[in-house]
VMD Tcl script that builds the backbone (N, CA, C; Angstrom):
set m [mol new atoms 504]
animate dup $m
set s [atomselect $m all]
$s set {name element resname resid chain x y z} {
  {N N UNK 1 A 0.850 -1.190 0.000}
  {CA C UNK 1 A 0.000 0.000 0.000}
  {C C UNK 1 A 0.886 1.240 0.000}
  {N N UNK 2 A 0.145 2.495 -0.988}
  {CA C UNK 2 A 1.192 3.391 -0.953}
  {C C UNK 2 A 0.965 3.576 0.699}
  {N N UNK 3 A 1.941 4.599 1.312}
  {CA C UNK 3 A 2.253 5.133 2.591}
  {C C UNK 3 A 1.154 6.555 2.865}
  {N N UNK 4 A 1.154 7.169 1.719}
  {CA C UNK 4 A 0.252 8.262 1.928}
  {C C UNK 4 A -1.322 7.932 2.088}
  {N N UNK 5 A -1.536 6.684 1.140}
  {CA C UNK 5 A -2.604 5.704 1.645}
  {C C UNK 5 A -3.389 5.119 2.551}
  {N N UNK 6 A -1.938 4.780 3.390}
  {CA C UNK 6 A -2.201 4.242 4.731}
  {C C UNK 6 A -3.412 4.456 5.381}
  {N N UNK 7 A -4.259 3.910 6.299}
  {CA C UNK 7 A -5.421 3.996 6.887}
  {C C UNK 7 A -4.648 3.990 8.449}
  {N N UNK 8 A -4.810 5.357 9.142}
  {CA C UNK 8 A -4.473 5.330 10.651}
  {C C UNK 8 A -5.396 5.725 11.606}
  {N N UNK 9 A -5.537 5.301 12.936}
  {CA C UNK 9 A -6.808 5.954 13.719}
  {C C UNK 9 A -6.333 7.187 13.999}
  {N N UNK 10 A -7.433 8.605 14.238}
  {CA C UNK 10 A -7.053 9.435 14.547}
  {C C UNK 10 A -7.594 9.152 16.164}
  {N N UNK 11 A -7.070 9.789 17.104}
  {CA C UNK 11 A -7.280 10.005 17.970}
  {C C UNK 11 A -7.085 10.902 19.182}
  {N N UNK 12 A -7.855 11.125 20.277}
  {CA C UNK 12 A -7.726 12.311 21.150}
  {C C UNK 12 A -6.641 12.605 21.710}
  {N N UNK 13 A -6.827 13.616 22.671}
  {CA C UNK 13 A -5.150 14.311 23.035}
  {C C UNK 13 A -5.328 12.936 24.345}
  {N N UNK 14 A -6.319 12.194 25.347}
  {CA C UNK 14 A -6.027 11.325 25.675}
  {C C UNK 14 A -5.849 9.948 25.407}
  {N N UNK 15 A -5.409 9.763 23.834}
  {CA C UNK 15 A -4.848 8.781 23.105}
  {C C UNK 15 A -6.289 7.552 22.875}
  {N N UNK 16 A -7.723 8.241 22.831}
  {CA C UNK 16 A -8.586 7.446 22.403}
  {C C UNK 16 A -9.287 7.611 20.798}
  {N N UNK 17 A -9.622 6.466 20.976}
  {CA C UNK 17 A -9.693 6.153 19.091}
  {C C UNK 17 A -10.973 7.040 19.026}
  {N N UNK 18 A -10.915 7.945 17.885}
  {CA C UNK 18 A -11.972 8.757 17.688}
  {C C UNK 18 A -12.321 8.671 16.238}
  {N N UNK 19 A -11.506 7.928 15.231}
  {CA C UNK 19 A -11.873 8.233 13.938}
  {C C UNK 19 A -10.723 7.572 13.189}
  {N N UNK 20 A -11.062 7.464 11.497}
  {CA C UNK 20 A -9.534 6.872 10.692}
  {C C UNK 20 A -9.840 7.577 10.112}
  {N N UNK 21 A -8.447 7.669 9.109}
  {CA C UNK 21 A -7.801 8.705 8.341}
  {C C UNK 21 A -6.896 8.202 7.695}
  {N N UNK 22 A -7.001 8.733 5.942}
  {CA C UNK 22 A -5.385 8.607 5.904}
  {C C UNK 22 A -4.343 8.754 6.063}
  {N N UNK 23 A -3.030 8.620 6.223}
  {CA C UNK 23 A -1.997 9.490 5.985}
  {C C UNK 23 A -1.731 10.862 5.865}
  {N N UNK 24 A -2.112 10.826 4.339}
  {CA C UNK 24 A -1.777 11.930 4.302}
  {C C UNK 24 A -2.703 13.147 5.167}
  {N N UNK 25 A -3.939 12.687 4.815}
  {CA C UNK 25 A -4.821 13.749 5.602}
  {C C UNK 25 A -4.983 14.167 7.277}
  {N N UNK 26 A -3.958 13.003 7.854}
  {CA C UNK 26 A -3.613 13.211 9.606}
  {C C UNK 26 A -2.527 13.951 9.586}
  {N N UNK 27 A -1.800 14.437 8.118}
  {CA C UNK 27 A -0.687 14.961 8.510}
  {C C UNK 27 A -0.980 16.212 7.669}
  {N N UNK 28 A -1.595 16.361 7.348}
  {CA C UNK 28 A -2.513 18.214 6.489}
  {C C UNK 28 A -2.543 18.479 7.165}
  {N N UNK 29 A -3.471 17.714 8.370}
  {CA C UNK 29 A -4.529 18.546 9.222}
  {C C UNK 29 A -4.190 18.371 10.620}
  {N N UNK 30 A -2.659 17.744 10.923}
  {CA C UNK 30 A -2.305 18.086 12.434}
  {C C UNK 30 A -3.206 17.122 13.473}
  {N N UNK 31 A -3.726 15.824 12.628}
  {CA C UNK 31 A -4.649 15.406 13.769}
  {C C UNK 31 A -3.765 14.315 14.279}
  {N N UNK 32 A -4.132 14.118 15.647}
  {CA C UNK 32 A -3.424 13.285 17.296}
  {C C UNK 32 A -3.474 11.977 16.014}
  {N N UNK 33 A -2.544 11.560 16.209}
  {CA C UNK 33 A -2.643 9.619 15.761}
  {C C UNK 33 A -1.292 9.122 16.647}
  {N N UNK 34 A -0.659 7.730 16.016}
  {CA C UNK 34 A -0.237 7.043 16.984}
  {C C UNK 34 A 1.276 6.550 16.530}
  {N N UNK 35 A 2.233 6.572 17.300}
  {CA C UNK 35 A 3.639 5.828 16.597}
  {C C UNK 35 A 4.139 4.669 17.539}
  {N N UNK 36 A 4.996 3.978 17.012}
  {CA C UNK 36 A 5.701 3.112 18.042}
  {C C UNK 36 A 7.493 3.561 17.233}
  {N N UNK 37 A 8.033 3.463 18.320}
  {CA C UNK 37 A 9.881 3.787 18.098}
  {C C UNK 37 A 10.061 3.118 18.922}
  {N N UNK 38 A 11.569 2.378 18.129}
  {CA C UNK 38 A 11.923 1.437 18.699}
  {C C UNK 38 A 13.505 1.499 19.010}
  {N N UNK 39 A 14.337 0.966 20.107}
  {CA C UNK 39 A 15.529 1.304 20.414}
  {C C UNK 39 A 16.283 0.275 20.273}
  {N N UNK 40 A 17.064 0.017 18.999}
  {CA C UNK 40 A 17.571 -1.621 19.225}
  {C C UNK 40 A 19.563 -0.630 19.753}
  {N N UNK 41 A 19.638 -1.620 21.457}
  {CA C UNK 41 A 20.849 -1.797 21.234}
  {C C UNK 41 A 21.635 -2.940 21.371}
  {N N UNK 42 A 22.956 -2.835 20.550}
  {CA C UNK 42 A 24.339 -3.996 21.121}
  {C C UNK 42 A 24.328 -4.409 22.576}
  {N N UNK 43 A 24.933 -5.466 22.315}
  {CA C UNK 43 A 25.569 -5.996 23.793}
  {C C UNK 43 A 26.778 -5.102 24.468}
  {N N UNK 44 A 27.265 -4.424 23.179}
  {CA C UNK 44 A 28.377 -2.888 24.010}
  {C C UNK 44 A 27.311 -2.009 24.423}
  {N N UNK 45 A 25.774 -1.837 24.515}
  {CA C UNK 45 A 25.650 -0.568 25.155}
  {C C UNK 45 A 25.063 0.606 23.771}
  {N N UNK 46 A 25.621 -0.102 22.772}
  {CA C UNK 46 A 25.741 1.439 21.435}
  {C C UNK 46 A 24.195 0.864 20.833}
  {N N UNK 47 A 23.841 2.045 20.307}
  {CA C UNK 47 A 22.739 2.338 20.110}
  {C C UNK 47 A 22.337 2.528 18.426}
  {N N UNK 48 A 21.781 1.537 17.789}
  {CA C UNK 48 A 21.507 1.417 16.408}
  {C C UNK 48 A 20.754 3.326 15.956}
  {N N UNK 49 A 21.211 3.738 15.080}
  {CA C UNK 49 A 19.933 4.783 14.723}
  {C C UNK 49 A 20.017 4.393 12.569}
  {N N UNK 50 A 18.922 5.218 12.667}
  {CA C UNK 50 A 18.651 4.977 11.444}
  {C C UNK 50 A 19.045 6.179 10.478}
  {N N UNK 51 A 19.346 6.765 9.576}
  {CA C UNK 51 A 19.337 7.814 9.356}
  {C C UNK 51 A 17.930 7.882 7.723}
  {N N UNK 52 A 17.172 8.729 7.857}
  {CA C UNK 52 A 15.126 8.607 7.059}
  {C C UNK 52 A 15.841 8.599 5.662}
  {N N UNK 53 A 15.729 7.977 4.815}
  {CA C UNK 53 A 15.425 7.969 3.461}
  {C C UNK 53 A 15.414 9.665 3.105}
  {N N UNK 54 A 15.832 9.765 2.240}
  {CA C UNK 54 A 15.221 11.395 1.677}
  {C C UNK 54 A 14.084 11.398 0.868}
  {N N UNK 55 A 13.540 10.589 0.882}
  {CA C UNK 55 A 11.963 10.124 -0.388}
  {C C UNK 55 A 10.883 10.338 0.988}
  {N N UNK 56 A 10.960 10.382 2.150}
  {CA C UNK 56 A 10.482 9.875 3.001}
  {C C UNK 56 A 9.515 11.239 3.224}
  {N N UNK 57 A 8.423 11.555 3.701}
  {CA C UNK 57 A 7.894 12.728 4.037}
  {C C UNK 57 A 7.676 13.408 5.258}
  {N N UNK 58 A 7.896 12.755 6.276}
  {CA C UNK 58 A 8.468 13.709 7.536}
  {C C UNK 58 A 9.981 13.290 7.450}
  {N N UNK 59 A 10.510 14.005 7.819}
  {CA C UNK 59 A 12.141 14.521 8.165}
  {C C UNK 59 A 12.696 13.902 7.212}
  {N N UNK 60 A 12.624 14.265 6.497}
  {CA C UNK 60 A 14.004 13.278 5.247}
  {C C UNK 60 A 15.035 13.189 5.468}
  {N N UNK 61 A 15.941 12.428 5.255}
  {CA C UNK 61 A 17.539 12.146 5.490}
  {C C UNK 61 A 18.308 12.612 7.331}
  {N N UNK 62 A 16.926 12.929 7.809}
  {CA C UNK 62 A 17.859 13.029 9.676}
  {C C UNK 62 A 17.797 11.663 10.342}
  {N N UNK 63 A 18.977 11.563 11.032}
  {CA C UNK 63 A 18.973 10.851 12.315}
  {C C UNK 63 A 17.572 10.405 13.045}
  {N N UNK 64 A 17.560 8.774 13.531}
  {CA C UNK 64 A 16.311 8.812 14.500}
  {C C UNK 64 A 16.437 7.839 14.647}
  {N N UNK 65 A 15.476 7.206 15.954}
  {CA C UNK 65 A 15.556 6.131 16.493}
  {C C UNK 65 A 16.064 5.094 15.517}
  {N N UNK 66 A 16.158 3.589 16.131}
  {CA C UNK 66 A 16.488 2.639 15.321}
  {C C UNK 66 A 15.435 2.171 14.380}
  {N N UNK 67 A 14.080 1.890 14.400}
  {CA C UNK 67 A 12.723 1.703 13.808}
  {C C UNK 67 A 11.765 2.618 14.094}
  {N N UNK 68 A 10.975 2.872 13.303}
  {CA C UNK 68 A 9.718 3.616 13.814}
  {C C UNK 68 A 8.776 3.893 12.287}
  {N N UNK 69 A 7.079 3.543 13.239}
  {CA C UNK 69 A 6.218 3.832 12.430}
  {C C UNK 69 A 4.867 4.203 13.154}
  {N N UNK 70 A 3.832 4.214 11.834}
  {CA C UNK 70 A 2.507 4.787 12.251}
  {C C UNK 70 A 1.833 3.631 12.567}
  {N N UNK 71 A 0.954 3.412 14.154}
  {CA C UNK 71 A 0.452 2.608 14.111}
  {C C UNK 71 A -0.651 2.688 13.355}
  {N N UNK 72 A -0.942 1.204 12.400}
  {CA C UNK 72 A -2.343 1.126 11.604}
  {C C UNK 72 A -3.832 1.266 12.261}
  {N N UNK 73 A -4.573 1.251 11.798}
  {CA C UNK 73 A -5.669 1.334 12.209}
  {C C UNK 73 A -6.127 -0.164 12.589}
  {N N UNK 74 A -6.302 -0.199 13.338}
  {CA C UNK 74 A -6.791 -1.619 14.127}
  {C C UNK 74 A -5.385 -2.183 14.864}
  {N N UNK 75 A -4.561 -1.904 14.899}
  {CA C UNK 75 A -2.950 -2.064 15.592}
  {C C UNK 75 A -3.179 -1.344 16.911}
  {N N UNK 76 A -1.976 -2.638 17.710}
  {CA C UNK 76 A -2.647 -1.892 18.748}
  {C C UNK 76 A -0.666 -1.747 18.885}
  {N N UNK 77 A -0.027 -0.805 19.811}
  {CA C UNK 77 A 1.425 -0.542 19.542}
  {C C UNK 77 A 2.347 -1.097 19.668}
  {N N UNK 78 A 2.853 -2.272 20.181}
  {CA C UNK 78 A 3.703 -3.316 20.342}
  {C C UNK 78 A 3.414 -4.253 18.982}
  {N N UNK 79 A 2.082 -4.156 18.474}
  {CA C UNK 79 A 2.688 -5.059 17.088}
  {C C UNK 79 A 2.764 -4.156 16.117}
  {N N UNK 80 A 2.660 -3.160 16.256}
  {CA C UNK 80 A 3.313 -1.957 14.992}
  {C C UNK 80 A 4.906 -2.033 15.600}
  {N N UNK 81 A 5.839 -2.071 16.615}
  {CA C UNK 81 A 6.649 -1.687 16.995}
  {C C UNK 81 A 7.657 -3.083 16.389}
  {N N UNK 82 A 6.781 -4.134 16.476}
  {CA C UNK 82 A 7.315 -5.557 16.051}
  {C C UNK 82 A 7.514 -5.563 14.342}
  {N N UNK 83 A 6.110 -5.158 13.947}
  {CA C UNK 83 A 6.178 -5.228 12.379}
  {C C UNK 83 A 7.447 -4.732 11.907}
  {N N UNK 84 A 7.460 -2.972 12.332}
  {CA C UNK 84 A 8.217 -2.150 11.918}
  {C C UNK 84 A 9.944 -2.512 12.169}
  {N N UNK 85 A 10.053 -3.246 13.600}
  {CA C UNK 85 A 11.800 -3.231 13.650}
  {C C UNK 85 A 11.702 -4.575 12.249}
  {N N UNK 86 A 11.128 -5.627 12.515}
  {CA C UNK 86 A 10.987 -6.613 10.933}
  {C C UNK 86 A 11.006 -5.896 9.368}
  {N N UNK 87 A 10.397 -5.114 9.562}
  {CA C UNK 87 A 10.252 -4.343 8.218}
  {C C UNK 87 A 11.482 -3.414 7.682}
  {N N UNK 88 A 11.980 -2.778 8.782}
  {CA C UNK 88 A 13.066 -1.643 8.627}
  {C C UNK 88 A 14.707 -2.169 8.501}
  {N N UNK 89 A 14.406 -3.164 9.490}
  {CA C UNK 89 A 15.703 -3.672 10.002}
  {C C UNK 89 A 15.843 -5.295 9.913}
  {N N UNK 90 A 14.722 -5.814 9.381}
  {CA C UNK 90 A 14.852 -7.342 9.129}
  {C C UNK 90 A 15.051 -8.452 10.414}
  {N N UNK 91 A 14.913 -7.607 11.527}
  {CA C UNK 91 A 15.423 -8.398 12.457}
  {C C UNK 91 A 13.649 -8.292 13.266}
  {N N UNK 92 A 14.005 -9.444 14.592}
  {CA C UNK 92 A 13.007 -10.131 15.407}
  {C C UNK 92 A 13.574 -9.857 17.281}
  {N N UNK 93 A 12.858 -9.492 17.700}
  {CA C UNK 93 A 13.549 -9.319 19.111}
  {C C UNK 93 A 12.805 -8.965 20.077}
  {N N UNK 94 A 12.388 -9.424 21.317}
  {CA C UNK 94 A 11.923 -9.293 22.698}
  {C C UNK 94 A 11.809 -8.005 22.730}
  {N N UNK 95 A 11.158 -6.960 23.084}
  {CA C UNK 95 A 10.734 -5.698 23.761}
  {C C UNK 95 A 9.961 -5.301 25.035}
  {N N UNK 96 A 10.562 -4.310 25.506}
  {CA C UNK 96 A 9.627 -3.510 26.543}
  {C C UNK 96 A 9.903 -2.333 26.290}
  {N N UNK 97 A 8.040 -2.249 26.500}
  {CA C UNK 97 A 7.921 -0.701 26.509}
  {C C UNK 97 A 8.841 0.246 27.831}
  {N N UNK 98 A 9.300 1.125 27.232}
  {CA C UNK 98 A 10.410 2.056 28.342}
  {C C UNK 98 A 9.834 3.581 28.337}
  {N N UNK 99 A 8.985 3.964 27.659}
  {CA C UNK 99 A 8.202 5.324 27.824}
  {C C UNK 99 A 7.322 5.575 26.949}
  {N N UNK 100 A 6.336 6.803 27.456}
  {CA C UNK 100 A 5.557 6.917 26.113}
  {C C UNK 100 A 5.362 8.501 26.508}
  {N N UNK 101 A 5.335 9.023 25.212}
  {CA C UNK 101 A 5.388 10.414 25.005}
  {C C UNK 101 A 3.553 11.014 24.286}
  {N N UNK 102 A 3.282 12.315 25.135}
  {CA C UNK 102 A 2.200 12.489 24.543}
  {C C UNK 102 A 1.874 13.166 23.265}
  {N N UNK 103 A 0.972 13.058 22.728}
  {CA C UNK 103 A 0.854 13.773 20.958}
  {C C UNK 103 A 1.458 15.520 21.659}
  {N N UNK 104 A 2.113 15.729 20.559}
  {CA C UNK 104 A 2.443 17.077 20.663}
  {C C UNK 104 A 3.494 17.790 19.159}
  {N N UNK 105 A 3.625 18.873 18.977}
  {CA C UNK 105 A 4.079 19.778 17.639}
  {C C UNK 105 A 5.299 19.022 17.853}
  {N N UNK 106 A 6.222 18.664 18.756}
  {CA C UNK 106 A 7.733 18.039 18.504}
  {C C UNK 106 A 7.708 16.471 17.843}
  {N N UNK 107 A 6.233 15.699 18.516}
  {CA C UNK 107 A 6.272 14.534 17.925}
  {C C UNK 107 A 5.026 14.313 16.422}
  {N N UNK 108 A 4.970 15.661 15.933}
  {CA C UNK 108 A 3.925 16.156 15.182}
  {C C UNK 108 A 2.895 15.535 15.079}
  {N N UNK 109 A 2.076 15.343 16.447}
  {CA C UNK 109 A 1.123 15.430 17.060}
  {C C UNK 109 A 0.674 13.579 16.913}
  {N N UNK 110 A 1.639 12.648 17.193}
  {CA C UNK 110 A 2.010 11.587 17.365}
  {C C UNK 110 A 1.960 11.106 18.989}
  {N N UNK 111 A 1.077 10.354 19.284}
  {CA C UNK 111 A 1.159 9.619 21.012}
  {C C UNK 111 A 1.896 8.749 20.374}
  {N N UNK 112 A 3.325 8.751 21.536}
  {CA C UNK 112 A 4.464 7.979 21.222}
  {C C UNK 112 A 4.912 6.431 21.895}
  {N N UNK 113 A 5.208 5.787 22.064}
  {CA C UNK 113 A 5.518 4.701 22.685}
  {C C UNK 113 A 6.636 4.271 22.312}
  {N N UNK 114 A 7.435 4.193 22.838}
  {CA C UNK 114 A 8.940 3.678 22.578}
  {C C UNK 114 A 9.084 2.308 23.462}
  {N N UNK 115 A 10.110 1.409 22.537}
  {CA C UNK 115 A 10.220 0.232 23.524}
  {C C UNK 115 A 11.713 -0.006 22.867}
  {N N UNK 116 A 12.651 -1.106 23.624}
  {CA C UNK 116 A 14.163 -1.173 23.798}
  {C C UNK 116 A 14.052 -2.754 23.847}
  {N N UNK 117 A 15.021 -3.159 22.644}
  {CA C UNK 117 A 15.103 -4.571 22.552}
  {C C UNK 117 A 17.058 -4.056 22.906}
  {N N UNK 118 A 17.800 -5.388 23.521}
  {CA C UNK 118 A 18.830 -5.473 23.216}
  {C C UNK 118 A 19.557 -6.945 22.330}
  {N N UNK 119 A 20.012 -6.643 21.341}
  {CA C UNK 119 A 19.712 -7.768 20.414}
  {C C UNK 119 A 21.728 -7.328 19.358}
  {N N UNK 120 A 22.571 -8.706 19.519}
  {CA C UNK 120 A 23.279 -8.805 18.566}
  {C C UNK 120 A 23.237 -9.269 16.928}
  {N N UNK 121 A 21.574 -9.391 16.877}
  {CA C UNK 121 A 21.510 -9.956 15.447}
  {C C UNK 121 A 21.841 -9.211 14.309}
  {N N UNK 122 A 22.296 -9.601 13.196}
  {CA C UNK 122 A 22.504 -8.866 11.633}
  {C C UNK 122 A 21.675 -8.008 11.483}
  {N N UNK 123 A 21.906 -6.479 11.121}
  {CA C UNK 123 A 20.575 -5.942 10.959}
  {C C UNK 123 A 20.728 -5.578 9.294}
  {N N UNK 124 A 19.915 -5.874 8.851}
  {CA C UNK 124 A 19.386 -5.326 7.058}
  {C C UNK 124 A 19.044 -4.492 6.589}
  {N N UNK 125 A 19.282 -2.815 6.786}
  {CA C UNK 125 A 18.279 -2.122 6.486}
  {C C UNK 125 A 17.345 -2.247 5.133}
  {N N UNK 126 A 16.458 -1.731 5.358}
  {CA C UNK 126 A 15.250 -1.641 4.327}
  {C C UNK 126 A 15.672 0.096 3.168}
  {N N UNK 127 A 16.351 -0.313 2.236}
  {CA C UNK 127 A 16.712 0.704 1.904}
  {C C UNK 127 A 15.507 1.840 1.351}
  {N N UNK 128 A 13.864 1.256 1.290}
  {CA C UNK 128 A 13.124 1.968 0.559}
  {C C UNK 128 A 13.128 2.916 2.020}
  {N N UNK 129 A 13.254 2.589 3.370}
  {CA C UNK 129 A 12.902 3.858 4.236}
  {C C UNK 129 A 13.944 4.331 4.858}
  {N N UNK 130 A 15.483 3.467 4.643}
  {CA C UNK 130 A 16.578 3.893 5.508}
  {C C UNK 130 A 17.724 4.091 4.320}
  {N N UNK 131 A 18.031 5.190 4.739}
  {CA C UNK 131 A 19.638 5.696 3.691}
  {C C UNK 131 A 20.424 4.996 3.764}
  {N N UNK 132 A 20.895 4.774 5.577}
  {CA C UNK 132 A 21.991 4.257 6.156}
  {C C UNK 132 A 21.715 3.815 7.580}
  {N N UNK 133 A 22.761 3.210 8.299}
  {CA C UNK 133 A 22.409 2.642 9.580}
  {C C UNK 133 A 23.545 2.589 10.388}
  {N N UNK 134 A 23.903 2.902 11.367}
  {CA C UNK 134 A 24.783 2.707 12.487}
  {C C UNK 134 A 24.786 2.331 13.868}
  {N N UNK 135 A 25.406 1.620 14.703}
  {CA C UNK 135 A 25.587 1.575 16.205}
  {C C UNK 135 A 26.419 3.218 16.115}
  {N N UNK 136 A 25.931 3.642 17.392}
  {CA C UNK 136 A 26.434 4.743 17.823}
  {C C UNK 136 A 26.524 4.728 19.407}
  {N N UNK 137 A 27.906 5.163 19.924}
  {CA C UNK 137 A 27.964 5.208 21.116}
  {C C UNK 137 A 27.476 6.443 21.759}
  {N N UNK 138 A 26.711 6.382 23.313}
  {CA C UNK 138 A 26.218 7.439 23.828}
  {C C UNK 138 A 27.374 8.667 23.805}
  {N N UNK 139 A 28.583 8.490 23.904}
  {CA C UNK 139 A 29.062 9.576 23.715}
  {C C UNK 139 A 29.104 10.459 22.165}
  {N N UNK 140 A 29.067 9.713 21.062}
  {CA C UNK 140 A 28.903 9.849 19.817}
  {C C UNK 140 A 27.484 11.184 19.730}
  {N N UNK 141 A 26.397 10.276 20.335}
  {CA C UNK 141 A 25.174 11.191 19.921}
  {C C UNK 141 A 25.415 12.108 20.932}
  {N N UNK 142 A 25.860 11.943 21.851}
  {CA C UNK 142 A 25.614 13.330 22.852}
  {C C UNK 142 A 26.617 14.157 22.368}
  {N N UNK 143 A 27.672 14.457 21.580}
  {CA C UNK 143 A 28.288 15.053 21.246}
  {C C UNK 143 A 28.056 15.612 19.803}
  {N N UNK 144 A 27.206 15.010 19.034}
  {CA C UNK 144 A 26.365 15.172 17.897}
  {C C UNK 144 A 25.702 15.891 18.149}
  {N N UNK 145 A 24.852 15.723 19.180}
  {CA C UNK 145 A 23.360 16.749 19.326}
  {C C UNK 145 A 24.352 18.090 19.847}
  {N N UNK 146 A 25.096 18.497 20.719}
  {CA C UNK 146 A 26.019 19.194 21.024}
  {C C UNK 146 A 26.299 20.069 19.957}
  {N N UNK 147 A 27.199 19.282 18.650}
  {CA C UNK 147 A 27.720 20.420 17.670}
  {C C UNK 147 A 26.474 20.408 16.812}
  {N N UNK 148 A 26.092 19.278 16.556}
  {CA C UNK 148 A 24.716 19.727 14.946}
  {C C UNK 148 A 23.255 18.824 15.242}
  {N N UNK 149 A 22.757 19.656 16.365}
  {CA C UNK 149 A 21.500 19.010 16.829}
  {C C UNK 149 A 20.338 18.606 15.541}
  {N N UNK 150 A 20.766 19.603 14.276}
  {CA C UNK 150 A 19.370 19.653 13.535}
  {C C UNK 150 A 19.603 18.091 12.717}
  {N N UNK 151 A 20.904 17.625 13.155}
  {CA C UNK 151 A 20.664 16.187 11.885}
  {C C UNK 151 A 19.780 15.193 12.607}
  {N N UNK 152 A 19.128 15.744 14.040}
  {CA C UNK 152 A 18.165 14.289 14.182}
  {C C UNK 152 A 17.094 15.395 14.866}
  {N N UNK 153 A 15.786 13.477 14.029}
  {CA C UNK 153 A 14.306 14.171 14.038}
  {C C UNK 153 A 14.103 15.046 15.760}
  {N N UNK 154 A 12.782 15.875 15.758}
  {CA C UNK 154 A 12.678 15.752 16.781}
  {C C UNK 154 A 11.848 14.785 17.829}
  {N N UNK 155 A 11.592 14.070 17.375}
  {CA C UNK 155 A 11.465 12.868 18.585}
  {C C UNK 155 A 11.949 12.475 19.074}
  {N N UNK 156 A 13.542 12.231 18.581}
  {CA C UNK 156 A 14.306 11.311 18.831}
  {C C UNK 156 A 15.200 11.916 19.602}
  {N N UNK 157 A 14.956 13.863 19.823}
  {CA C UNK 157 A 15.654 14.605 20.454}
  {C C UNK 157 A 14.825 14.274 21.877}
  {N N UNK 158 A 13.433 14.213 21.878}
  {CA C UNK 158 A 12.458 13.852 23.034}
  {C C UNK 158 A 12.803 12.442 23.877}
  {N N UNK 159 A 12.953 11.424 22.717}
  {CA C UNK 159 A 13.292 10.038 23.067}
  {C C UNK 159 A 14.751 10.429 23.758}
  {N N UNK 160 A 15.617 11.037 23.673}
  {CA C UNK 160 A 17.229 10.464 24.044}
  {C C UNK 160 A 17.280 11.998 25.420}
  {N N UNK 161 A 16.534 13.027 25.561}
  {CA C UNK 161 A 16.912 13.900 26.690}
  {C C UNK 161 A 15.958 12.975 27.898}
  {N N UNK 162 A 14.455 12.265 27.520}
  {CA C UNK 162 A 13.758 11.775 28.295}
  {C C UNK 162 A 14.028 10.429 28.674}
  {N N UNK 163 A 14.875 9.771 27.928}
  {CA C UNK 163 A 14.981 8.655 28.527}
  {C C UNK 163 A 16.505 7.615 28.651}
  {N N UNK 164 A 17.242 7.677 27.188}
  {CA C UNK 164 A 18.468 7.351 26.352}
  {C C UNK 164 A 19.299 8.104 27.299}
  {N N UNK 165 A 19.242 9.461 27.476}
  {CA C UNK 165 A 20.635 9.712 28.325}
  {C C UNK 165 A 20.345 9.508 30.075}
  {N N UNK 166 A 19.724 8.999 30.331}
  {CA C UNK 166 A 19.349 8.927 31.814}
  {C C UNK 166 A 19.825 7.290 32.151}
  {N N UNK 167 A 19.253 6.643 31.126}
  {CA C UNK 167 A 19.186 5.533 31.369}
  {C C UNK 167 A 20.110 4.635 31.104}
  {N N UNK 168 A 21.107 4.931 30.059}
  {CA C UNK 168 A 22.606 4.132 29.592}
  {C C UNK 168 A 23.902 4.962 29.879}
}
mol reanalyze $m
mol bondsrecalc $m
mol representation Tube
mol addrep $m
């Protein structure tokens, strides 16, 4: 299915299902819908990110979590979070949820859920949504966001001050 296609629930600022929509039209019109991001790291600690496709229509070519997508309509967020690390990254891996962020202009108006697999498997990127792919060590990104904050999305600026640098 194209992506702009997509069928997603829209829903309230307290993350209840109020309606579907497509794609594109939840993202005209600024309405609440739903993501899952996902944090795959190494057994060192370093932290996979993805860097967006430039074809892609939010943030093209920045930095961001390791997986992430829109949950579908009838998805509930742990199997969007599953599909998506399979889809992006080819890989399969145990998760827990580790935070969830509310719809807002930084996560462009996305209720967020993030969850953290730690996993040494091969990862594949999916080149139709990923440019490129790296482990990155916490000192790497914190010194990244430091000199050139704008190369990553802002979620992923939300995901790593709220949770990524506290927690590794």
């Amino acid at each position: 299915m194209n992506q702009t296609n997509e069928i997603i629930d829209v829903v309230d600022i307290n993350d209840n299902i109020i309606g579907q929509s497509c794609r594109h039209e939840v993202h005209d019109k600024n309405l609440f819908h739903r993501s899952a991001h996902i944090l795959v790291f190494n057994n060192n600690g370093e932290l996979f990110l993805q860097k967006r496709s430039n074809n892609k229509d939010e943030s093209p070519g920045l930095w961001d979590t390791s997986a992430a997508g829109h949950v579908n309509s009838g998805e509930d967020y742990l199997h969007c979070a599953e599909r998506e690390l399979q889809e992006e990254l080819g890989i399969n891996s145990k998760m827990d949820e580790v935070m969830r962020i509310p719809a807002q202009k930084k996560t462009l108006w996305e209720h967020v859920r993030v969850y953290k697999c730690v996993t040494d498997n091969q990862i594949n990127i999916n080149i139709l949504e990923i440019s490129e792919g790296r482990y990155w060590t916490m000192s790497e990104i914190t010194e990244s966001i430091k000199s050139s904050s704008d190369i990553f999305t802002s979620t992923f600026h939300l995901i790593f001050n709220d949770y990524i640098s506290k927690h590794n």
